[in-house]
N, C-alpha and C positions, 0 to 999 in steps of 0.2 A: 059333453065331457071334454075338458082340455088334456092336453100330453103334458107328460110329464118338463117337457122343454118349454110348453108356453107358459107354466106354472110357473117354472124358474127365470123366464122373462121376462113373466110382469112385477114378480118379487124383484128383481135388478132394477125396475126401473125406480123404485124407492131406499136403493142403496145397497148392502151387501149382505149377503145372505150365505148361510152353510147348507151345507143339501148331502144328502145319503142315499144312492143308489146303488141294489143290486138285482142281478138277474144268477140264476140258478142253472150249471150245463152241467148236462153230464159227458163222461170224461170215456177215450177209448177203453179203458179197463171196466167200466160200468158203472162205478165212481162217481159221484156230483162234487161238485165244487159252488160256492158262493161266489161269484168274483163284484167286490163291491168296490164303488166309487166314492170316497167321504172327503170332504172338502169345512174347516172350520168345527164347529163343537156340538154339529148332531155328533149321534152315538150308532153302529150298529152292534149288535149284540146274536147270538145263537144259544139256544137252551133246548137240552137235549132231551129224547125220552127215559134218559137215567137222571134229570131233571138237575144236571148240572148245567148252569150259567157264564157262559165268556163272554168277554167283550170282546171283540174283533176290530174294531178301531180306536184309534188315540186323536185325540183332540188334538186341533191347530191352537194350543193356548200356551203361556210363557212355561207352564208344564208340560209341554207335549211330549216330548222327546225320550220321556221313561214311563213303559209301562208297570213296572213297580210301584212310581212315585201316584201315576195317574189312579191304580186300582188301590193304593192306599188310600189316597185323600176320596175318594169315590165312597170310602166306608166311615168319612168321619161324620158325626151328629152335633155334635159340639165342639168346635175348634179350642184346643188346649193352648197347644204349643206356638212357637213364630210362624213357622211353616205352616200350620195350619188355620191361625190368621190370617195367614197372607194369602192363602188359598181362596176363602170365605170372602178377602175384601178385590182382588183380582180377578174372582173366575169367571168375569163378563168378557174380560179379555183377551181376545184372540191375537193371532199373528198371521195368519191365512184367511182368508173369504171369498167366497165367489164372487163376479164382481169387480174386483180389482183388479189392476194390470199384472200382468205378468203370474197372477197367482196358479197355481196346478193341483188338481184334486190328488190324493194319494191311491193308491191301490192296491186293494189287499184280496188275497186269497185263499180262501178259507173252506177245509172239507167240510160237505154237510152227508149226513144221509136222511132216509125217506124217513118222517117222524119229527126230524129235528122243526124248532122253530124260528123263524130269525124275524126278528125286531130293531124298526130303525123310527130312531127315535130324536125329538128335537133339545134343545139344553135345557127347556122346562120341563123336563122327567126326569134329568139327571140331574141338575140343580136342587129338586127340590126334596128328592128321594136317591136313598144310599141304594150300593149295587146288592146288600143282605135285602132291603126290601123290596126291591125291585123282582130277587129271585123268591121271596115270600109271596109277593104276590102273583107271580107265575104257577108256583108248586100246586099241583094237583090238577083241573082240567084247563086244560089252556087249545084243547077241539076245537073250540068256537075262535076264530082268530079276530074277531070284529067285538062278540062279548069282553077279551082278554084286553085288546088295545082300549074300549072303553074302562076297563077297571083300572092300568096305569094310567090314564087321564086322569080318572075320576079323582085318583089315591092323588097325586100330583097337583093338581088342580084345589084341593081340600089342603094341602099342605102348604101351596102357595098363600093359604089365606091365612094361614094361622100367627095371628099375631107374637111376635118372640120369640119364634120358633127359628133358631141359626140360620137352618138351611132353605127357610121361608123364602122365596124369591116369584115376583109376580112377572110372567113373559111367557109365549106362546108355547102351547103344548101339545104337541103332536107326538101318536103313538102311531104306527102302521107294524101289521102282522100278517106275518104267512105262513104259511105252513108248507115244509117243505113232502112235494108227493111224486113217486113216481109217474112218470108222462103214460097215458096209456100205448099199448103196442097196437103197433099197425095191422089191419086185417087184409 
C-alpha cells in the first residue's frame, strides 16, 4: 500500500495534478472539524444525515473565485447562455496545480459531526455530473462508503460515454468516501 505522498509523487512525475486531502479532529468543545487541503479542480463535498449536500471547496479554474458562480454552473445540463458556454468549452482549465512552482493548496475548514459524509472527488465526477445528481445519488443509504463511491463512478463513468451528452467528458474518475464516526473512548 503506498501513502498518500508517494501517490502524489509519482502522479508529479508525469506533470500536474490536483489532489484533495482531508483528515477529521475533534475540537476542545467536542466538536469535529474537517480541515481539508484542495489544490486545482478535485471537489471536496460533505452530505449530511439531514441529507443535505455542500460543497466545501472551489476550484482552481478561471471560475474560481465565486462560490455562487461555481455552485451555479455546477447545476447546468445544457449550456444556454455565453457564460455557460464558456464554462462547458473552458472547464478543463485550471489556474493552480500541484506541481508547479510556487503553487499553494487552499485550506478550508469545515464543521462535520458524527454521521455526516465527506466525499473527495476528482473533475471526472463533476465534469460529468451536476451537483442535483450527485446529491440524487447519494439520497438514501450512503452506510456502505466503498458501495456509495462505486455508484458515483459508476453514474460518471456511464456518462462520460454518452455520446452528445454536453456535460459528456471522458477523464479520470475517482470517488473516495468516508464516513465521519466518533473515535472510540479510551479504556
Amino acid at each position: 500500500m503506498r501513502s498518500a505522498g508517494e501517490l502524489l509523487a509519482a502522479t508529479l512525475e508525469n506533470g500536474f495534478t490536483t489532489a484533495s486531502m482531508v483528515k477529521v479532529c475533534n475540537v476542545i468543545d467536542a466538536s469535529a472539524v474537517a480541515l481539508i487541503c484542495n489544490i486545482g479542480d478535485s471537489r471536496v463535498y460533505r452530505y449530511t444525515a439531514a441529507g443535505v449536500l455542500d460543497q466545501c471547496t472551489l476550484d482552481d479554474s478561471v471560475f474560481g473565485s465565486s462560490w455562487d458562480l461555481q455552485l451555479r454552473l455546477s447545476e447546468v445540463d445544457v449550456p444556454t447562455g455565453l457564460l455557460e458556454h464558456s464554462y462547458f468549452e473552458r472547464r478543463h482549465v485550471m489556474d493552480h496545480a500541484l506541481g508547479e512552482r510556487l503553487a499553494s493548496p487552499h485550506l478550508w475548514e469545515v464543521p462535520v459531526e458524527e454521521g455526516d459524509v465527506l466525499l473527495a472527488v476528482s473533475d471526472g465526477v463533476t465534469d460529468n455530473l451536476t451537483f442535483s445528481e450527485l446529491r440524487r445519488l447519494l439520497h438514501g443509504d450512503v452506510t456502505d462508503p466503498v458501495r456509495t463511491a462505486n455508484r458515483l463512478v459508476e453514474a460518471a463513468y456511464a456518462r462520460s460515454h454518452q455520446s452528445g451528452h454536453p456535460r459528456a467528458k471522458i477523464d479520470d474518475i475517482t470517488a473516495v468516501v468516508a464516513e465521519v464516526r466518533r473515535p472510540p473512548t479510551a479504556r
